[in-house]
BASEZA-364025 format. One line per field, with one value per atom (N, C-alpha, C): residue number from 1; atom name; x, y, z. Coordinates in nm, 4 decimals. Example, Ala and Ser with C-alpha at 12.3 -4.5 7.8 and 13.67 -1.06 7.14 Angstrom:
// BASEZA-364025
k: (1,1,1,2,2,2)
a: (N,CA,C,N,CA,C)
x: (1.3190,1.2300,1.3200,1.2850,1.3670,1.2900)
y: (-0.5690,-0.4500,-0.3300,-0.2250,-0.1060,0.0030)
z: (0.7800,0.7800,0.7800,0.7080,0.7140,0.7870)
This chain:
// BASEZA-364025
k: (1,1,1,2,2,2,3,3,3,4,4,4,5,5,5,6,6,6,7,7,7,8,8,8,9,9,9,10,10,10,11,11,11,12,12,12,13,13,13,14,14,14,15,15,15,16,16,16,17,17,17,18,18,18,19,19,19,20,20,20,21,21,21,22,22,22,23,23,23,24,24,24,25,25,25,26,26,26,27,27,27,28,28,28,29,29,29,30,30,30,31,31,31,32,32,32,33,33,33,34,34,34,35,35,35,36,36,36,37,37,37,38,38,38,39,39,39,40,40,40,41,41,41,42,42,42,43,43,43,44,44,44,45,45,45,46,46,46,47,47,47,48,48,48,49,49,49,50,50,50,51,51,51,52,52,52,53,53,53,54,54,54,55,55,55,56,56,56,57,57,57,58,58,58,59,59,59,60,60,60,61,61,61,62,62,62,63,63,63,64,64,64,65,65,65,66,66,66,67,67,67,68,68,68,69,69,69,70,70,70,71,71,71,72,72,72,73,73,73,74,74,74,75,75,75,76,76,76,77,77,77,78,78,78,79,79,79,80,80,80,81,81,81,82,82,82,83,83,83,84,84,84,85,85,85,86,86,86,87,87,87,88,88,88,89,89,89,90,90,90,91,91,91,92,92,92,93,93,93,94,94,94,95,95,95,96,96,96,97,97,97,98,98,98,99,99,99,100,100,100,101,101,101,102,102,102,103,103,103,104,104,104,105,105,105,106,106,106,107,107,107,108,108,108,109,109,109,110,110,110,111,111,111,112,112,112,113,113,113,114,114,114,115,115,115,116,116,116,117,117,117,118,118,118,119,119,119,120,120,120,121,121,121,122,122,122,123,123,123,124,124,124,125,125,125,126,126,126,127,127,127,128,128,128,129,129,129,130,130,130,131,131,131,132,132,132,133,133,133,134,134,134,135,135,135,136,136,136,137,137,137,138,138,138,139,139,139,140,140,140,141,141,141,142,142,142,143,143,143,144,144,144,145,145,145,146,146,146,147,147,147,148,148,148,149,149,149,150,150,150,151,151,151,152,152,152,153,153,153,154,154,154,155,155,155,156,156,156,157,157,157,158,158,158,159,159,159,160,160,160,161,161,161,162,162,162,163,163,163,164,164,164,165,165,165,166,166,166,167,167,167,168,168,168,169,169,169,170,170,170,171,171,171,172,172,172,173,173,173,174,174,174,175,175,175,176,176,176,177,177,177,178,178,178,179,179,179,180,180,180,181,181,181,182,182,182,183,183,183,184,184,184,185,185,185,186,186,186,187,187,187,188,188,188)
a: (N,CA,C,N,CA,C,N,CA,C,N,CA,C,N,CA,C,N,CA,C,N,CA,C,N,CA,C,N,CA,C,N,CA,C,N,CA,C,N,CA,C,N,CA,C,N,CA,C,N,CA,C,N,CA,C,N,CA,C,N,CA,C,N,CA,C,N,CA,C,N,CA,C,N,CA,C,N,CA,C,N,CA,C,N,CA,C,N,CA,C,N,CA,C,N,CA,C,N,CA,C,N,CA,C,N,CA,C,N,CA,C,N,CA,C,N,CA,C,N,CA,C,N,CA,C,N,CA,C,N,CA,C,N,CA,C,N,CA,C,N,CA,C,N,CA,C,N,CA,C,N,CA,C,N,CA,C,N,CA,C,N,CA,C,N,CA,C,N,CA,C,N,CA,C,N,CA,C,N,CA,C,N,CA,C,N,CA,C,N,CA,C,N,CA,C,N,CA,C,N,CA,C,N,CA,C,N,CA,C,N,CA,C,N,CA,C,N,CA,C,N,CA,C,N,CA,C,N,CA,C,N,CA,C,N,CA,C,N,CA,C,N,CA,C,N,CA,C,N,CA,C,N,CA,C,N,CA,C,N,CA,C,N,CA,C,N,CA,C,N,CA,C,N,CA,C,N,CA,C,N,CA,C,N,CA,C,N,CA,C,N,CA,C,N,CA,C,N,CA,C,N,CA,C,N,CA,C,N,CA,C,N,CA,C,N,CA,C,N,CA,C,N,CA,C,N,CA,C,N,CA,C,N,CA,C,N,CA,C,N,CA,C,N,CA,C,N,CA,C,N,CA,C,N,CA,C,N,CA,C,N,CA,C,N,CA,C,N,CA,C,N,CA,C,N,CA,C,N,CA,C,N,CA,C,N,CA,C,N,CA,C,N,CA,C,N,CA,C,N,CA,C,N,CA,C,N,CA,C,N,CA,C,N,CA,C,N,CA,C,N,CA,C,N,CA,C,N,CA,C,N,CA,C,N,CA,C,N,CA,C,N,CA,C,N,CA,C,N,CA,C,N,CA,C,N,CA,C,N,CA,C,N,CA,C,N,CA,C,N,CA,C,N,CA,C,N,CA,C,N,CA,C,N,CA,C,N,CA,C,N,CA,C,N,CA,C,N,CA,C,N,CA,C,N,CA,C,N,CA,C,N,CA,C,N,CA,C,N,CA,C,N,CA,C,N,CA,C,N,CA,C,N,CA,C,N,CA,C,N,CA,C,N,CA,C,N,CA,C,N,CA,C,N,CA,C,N,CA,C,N,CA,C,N,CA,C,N,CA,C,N,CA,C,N,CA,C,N,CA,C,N,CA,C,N,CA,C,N,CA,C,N,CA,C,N,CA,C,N,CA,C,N,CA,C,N,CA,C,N,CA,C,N,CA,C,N,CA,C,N,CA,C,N,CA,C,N,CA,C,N,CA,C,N,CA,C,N,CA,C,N,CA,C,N,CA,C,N,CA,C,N,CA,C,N,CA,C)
x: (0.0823,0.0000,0.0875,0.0473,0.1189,0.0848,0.1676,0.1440,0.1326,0.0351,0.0026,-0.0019,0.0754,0.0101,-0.0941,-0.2108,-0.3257,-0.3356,-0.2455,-0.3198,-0.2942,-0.2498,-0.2636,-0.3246,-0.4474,-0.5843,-0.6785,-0.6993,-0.7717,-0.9120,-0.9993,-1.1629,-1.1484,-1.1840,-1.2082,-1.0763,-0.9617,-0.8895,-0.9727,-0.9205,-0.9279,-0.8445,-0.8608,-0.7893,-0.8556,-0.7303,-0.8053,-0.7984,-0.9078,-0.9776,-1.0158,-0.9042,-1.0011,-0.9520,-0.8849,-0.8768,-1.0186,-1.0705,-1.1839,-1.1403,-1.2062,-1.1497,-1.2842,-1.2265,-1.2846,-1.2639,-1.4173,-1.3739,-1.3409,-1.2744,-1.2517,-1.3754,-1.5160,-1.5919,-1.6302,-1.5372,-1.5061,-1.3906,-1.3251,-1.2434,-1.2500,-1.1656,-1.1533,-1.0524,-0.9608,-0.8134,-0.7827,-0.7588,-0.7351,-0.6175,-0.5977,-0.4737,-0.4931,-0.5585,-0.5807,-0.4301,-0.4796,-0.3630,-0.2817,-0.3186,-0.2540,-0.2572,-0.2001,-0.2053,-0.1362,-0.1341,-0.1031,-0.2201,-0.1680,-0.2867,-0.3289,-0.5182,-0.5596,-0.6457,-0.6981,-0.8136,-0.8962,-1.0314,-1.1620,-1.1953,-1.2347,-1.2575,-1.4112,-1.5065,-1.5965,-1.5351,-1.6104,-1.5840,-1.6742,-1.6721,-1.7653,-1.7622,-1.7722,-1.7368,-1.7763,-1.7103,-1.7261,-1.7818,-1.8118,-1.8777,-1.9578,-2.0455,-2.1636,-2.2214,-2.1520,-2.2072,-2.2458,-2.2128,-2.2038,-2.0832,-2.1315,-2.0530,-2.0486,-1.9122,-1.8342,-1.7669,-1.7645,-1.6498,-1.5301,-1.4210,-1.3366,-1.2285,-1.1183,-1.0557,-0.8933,-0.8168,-0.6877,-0.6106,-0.4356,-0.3456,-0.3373,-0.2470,-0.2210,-0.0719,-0.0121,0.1478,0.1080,-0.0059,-0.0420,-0.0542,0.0362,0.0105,-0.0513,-0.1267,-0.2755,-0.2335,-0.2479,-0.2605,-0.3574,-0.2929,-0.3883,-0.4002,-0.5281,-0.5548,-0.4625,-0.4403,-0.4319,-0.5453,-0.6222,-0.7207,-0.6993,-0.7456,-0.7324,-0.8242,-0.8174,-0.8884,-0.9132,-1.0656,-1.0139,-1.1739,-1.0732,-1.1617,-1.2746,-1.4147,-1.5252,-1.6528,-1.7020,-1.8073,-1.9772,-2.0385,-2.2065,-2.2666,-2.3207,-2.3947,-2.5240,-2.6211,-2.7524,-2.7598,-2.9181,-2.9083,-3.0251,-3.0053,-3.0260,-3.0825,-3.2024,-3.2339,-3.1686,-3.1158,-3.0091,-2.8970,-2.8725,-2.7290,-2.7313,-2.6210,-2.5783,-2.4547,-2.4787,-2.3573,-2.2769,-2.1526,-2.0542,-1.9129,-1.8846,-1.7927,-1.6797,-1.6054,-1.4140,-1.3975,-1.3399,-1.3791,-1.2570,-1.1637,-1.0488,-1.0599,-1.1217,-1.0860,-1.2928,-1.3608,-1.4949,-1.5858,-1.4693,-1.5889,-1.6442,-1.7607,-1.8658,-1.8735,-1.8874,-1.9121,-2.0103,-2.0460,-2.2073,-2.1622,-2.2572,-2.1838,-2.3086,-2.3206,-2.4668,-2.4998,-2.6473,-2.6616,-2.6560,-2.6278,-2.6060,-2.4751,-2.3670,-2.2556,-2.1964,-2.3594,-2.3826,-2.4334,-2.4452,-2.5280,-2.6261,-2.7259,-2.7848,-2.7865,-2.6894,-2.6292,-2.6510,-2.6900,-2.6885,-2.7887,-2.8814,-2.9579,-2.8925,-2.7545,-2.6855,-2.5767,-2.6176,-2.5091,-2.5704,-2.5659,-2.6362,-2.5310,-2.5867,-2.5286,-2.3747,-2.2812,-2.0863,-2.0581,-2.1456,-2.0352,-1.9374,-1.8198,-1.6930,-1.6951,-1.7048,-1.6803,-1.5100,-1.4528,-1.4200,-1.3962,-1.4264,-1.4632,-1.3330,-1.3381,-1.2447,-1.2776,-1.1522,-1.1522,-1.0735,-1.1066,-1.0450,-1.1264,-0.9665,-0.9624,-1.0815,-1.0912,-1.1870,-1.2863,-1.3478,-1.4766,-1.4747,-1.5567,-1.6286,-1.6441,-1.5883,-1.6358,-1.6281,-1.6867,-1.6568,-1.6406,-1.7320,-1.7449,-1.7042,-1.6803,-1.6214,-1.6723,-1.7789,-1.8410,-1.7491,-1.7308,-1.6846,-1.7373,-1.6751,-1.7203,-1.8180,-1.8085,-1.9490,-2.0345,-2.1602,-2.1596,-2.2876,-2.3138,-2.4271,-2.5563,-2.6564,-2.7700,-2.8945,-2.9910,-3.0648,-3.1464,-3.2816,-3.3898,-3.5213,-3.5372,-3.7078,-3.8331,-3.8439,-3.9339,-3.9367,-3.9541,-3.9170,-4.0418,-4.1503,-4.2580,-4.2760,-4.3483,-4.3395,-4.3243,-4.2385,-4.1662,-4.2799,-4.2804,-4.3864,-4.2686,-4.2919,-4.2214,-4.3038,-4.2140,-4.2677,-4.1402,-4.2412,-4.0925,-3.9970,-3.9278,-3.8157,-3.7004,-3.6736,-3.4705,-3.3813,-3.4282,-3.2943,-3.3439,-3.2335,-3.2136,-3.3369,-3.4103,-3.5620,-3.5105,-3.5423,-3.5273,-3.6351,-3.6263,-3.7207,-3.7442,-3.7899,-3.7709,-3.7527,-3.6548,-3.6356,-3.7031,-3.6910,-3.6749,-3.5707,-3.4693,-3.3738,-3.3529,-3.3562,-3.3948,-3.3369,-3.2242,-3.2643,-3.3159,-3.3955,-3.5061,-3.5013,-3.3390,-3.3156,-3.3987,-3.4410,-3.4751,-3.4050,-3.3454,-3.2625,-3.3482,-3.2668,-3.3080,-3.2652,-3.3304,-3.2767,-3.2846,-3.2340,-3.2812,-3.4010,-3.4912,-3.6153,-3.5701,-3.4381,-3.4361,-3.3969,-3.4211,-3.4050,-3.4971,-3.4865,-3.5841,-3.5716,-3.7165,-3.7054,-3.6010,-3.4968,-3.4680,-3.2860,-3.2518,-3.1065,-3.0679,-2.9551,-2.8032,-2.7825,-2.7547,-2.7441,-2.6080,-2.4947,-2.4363,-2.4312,-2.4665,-2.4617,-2.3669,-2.3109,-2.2495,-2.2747,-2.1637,-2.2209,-2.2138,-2.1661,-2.0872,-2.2423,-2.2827,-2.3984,-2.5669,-2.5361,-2.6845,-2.7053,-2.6313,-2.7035,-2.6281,-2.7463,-2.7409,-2.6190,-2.4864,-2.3912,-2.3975,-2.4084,-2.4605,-2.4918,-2.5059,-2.5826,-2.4993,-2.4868,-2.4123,-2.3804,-2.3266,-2.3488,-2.3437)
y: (-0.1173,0.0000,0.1247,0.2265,0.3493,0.4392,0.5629,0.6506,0.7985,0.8754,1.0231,1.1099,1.2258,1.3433,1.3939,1.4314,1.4650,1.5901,1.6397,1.8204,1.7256,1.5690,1.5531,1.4298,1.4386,1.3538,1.3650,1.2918,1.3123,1.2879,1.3720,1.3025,1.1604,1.0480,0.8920,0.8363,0.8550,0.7923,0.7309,0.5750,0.4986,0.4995,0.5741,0.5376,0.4468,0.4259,0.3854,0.4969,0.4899,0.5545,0.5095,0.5518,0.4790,0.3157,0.2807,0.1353,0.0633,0.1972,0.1622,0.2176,0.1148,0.1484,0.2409,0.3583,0.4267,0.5423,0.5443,0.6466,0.7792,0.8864,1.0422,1.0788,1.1584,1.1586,1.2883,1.4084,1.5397,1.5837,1.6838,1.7540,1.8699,1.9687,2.1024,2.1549,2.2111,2.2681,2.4255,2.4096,2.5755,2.6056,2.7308,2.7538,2.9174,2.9043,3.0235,3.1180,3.2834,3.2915,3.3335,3.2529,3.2516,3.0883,3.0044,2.9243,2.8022,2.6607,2.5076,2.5547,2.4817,2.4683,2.3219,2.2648,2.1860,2.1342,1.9901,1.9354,1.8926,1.9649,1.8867,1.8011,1.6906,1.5650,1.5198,1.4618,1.3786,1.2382,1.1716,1.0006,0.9097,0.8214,0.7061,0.5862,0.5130,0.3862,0.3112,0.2375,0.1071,-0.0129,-0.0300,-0.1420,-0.0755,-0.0103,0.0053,0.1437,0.2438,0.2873,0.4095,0.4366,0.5324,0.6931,0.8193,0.9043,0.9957,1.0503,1.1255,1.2565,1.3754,1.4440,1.4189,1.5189,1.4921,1.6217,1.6451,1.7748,1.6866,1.7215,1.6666,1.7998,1.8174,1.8778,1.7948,1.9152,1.9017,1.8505,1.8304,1.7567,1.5797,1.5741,1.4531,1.3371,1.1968,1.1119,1.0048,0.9440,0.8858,0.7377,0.6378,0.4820,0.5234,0.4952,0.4970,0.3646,0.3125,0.1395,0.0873,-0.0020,-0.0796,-0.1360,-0.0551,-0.1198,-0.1186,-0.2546,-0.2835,-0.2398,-0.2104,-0.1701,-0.2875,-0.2939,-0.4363,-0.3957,-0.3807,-0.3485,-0.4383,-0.4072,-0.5045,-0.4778,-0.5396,-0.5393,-0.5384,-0.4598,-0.4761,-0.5521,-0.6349,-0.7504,-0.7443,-0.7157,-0.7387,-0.6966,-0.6500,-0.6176,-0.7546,-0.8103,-0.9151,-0.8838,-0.8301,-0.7358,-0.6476,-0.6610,-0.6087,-0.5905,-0.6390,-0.7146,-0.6438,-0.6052,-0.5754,-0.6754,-0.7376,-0.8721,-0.7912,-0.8073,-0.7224,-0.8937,-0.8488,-0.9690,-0.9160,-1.0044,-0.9809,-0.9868,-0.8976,-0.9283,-0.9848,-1.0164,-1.1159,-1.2543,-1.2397,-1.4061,-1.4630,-1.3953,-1.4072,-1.4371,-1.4239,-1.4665,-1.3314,-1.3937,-1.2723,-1.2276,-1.0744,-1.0738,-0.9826,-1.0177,-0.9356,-0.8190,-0.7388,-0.6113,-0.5567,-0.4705,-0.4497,-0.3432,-0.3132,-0.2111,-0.0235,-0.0398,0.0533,0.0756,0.0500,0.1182,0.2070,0.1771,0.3021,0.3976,0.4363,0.5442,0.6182,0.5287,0.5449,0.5526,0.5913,0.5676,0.4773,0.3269,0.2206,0.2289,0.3320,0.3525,0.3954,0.4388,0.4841,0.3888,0.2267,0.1461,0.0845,0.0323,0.0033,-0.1596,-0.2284,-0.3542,-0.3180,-0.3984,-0.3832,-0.2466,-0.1996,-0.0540,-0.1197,-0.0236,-0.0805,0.0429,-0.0542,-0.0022,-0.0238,0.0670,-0.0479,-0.0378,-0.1742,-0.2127,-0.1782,-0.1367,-0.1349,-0.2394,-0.3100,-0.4144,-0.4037,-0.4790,-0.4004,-0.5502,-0.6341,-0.7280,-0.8507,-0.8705,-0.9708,-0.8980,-0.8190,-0.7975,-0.6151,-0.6190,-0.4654,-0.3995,-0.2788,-0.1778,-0.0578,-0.0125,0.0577,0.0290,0.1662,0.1283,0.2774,0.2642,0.3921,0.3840,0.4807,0.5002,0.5665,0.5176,0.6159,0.7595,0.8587,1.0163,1.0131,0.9765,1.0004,0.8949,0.8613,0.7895,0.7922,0.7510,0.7394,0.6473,0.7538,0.7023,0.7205,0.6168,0.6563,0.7396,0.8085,0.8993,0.7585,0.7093,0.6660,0.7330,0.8666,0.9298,1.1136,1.1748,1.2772,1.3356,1.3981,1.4323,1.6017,1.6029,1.7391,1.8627,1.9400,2.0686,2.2100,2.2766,2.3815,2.5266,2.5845,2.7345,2.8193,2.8991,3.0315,3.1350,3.2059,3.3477,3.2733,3.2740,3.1992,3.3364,3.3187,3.4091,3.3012,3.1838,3.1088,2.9807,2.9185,2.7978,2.7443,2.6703,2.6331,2.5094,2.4055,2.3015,2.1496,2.0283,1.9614,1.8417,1.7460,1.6176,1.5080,1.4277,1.3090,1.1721,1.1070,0.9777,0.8730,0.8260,0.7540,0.6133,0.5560,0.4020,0.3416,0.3610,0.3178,0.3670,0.4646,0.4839,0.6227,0.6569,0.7978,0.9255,1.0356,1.1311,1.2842,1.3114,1.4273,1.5391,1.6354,1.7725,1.8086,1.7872,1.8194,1.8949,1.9886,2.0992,2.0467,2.1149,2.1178,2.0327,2.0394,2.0031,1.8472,1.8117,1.6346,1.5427,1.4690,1.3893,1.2239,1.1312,0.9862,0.9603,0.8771,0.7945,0.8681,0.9616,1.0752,0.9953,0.9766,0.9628,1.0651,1.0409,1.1820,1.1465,1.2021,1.2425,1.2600,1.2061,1.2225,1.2187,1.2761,1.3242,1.2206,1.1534,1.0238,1.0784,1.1776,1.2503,1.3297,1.4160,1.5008,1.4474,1.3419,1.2948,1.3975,1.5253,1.5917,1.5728,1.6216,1.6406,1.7125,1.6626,1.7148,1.7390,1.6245,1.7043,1.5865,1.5842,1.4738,1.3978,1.2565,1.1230,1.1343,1.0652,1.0462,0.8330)
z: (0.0000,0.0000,0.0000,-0.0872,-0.1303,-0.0285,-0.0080,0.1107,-0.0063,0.0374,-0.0394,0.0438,0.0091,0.0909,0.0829,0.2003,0.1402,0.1005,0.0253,-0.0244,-0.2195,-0.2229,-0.3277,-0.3160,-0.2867,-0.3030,-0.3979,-0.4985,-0.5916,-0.5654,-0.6239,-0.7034,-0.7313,-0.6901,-0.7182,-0.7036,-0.5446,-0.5180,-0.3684,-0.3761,-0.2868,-0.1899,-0.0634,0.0461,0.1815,0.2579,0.4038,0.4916,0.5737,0.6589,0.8143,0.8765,1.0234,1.0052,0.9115,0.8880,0.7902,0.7346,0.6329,0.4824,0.4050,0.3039,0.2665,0.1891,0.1244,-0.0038,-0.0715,-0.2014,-0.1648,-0.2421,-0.2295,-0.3135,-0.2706,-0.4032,-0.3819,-0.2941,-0.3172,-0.2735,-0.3313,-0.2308,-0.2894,-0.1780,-0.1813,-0.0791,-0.1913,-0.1252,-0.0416,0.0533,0.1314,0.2045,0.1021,0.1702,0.2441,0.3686,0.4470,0.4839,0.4686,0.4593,0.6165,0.7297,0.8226,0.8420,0.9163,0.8854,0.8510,0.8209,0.7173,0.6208,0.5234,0.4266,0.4500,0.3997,0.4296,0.3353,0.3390,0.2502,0.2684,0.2636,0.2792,0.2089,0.2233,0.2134,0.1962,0.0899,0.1535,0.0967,0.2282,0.1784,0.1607,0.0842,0.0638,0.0953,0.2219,0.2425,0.1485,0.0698,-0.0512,0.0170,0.1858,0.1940,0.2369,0.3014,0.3651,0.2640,0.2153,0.1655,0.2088,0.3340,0.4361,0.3758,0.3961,0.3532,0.4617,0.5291,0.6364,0.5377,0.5929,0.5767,0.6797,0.6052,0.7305,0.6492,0.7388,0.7117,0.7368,0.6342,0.6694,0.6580,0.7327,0.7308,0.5715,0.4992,0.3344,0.3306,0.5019,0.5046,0.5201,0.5973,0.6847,0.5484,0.5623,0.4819,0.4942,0.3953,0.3979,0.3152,0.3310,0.3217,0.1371,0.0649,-0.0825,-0.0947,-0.1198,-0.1437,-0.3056,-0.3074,-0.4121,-0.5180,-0.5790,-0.6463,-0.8242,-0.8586,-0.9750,-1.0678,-1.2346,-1.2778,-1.3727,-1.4198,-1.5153,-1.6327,-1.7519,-1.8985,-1.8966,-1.8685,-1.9288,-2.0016,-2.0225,-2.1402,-2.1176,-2.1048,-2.0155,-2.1301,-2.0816,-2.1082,-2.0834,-1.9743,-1.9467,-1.7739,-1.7749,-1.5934,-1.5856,-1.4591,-1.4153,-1.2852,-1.2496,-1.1261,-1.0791,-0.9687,-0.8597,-0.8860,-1.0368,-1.0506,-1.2188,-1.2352,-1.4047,-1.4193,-1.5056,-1.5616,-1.6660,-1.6725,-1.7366,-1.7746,-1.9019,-1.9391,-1.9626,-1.9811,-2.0042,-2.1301,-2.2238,-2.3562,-2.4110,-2.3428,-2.3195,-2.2462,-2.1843,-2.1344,-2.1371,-2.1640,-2.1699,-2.0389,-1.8796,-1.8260,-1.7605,-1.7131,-1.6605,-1.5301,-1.5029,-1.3646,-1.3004,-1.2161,-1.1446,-1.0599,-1.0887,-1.0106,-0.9533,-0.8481,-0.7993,-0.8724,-0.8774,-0.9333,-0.8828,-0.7335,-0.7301,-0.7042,-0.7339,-0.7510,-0.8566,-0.9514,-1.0654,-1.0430,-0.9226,-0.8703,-0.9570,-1.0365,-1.1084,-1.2631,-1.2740,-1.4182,-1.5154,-1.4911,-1.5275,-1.6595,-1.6806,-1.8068,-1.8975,-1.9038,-1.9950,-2.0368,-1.9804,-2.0994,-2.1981,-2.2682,-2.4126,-2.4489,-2.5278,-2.5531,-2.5976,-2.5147,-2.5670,-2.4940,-2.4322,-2.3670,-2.3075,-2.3548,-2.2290,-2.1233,-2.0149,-1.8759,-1.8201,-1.7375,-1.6243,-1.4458,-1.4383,-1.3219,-1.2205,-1.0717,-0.9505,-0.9012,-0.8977,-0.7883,-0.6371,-0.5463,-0.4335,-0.3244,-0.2943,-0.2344,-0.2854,-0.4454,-0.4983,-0.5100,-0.5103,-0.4735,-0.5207,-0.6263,-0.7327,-0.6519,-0.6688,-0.5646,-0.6397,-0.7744,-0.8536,-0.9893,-1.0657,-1.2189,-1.2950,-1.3673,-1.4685,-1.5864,-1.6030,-1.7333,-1.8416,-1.9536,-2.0682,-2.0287,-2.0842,-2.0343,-2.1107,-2.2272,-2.3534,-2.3718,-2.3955,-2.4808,-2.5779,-2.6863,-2.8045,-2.7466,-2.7651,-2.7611,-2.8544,-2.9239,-3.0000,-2.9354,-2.9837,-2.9857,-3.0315,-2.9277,-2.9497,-2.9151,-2.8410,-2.8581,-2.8463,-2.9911,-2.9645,-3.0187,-2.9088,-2.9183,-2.9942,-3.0948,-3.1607,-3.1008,-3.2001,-3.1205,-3.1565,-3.0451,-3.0480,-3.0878,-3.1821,-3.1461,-3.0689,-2.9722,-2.9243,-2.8825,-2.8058,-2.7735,-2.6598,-2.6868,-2.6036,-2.5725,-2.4683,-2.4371,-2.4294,-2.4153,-2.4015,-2.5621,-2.5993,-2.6804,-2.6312,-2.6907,-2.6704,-2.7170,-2.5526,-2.5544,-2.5361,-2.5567,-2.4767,-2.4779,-2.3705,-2.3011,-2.4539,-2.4571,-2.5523,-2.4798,-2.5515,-2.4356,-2.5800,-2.5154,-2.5302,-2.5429,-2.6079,-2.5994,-2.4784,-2.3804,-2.2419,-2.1821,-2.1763,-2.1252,-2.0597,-2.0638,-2.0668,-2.0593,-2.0079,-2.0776,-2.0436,-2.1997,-2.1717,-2.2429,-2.1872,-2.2784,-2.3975,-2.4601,-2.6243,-2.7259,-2.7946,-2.8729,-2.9620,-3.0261,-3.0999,-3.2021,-3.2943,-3.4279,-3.4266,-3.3111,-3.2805,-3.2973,-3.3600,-3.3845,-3.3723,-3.3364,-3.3243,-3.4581,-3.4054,-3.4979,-3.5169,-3.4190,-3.4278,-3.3378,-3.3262,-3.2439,-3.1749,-3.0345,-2.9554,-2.8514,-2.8560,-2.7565,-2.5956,-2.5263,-2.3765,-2.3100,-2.1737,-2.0876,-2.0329,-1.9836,-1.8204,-1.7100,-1.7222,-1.5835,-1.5361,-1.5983,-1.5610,-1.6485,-1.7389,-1.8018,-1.8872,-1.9180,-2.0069,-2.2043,-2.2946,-2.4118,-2.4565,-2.5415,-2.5712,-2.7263,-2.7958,-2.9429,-3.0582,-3.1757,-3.2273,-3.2727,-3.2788,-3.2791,-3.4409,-3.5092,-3.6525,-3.6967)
């Protein structure tokens, strides 16, 4: 296990905590000007699921986990469970569904993901930043006086629904953001 200083803690590094392992899934750096400088912290326990802040000195060094990353392939959700394959060695593995923190409507047959592993056992998924989705329902566009880009609800063949400019239509390729769910621009 690697040792970090925490004023260099990243967004989606795995450390231990307390002797718990856990995600970084904010931070924010201060350097007051009397003072150490310091890092606020939130954390995500990867087994329970539970989230703490906490405030570290930016000298103080922190236990970074060892977790593996491993290329795979979404396959099908299976209740509770999204099955994802190795597109190298072919076998399959179950991952819960919420460690997509919802996300999980935005994989489509062959997305490559990949998975964190961390002591046998998934504890983390990484969506492509982008990815292509069809337009199965794009209900007719009304003009009126608008001040802003005049936008409005799609629905996405997973079942998606983003905001989408007027000139979109059933049957377009659309661009999405995994990070925020929103409309980036049209697929080809």
């Amino acid at each position: 296990m690697a040792t970090v200083k925490a004023g260099n803690i990243k967004r989606g590094s795995y450390i231990r905590f307390r002797g718990k392992p856990m995600l970084v899934s904010k931070t924010e750096f201060s350097f007051p000007g009397k003072g150490s400088a310091f890092m606020k912290v939130v954390l995500k326990n990867i087994t329970s699921g539970s989230t703490q802040s906490f405030t570290y000195k930016s000298n103080e060094s922190i236990e970074e986990l060892d977790i593996s990353s491993i290329e795979m392939q979404f396959l099908y959700v299976d209740g509770s469970e999204i099955v994802f394959m190795n597109p190298r060695n072919y076998e399959q593995l179950s991952v819960a569904i919420d460690l997509l923190d919802g996300k999980e409507n935005m994989l489509t047959a062959e997305t490559k993901v990949y998975i964190q592993i961390f002591e046998d056992k998934p504890v983390g998924v990484n969506l492509p930043p982008k990815v292509k989705l069809k337009v199965t329902d794009a209900p007719e566009a009304t003009a009126g006086n608008r001040s802003k880009a005049a936008k409005r609800n799609v629905t996405l063949e997973t079942g998606l629904v983003v905001q989408a400019p007027l000139f979109i239509k059933t049957g377009d390729v659309l661009v999405v953001d995994t990070a925020s769910g929103e409309y980036v621009s049209r697929g080809n």
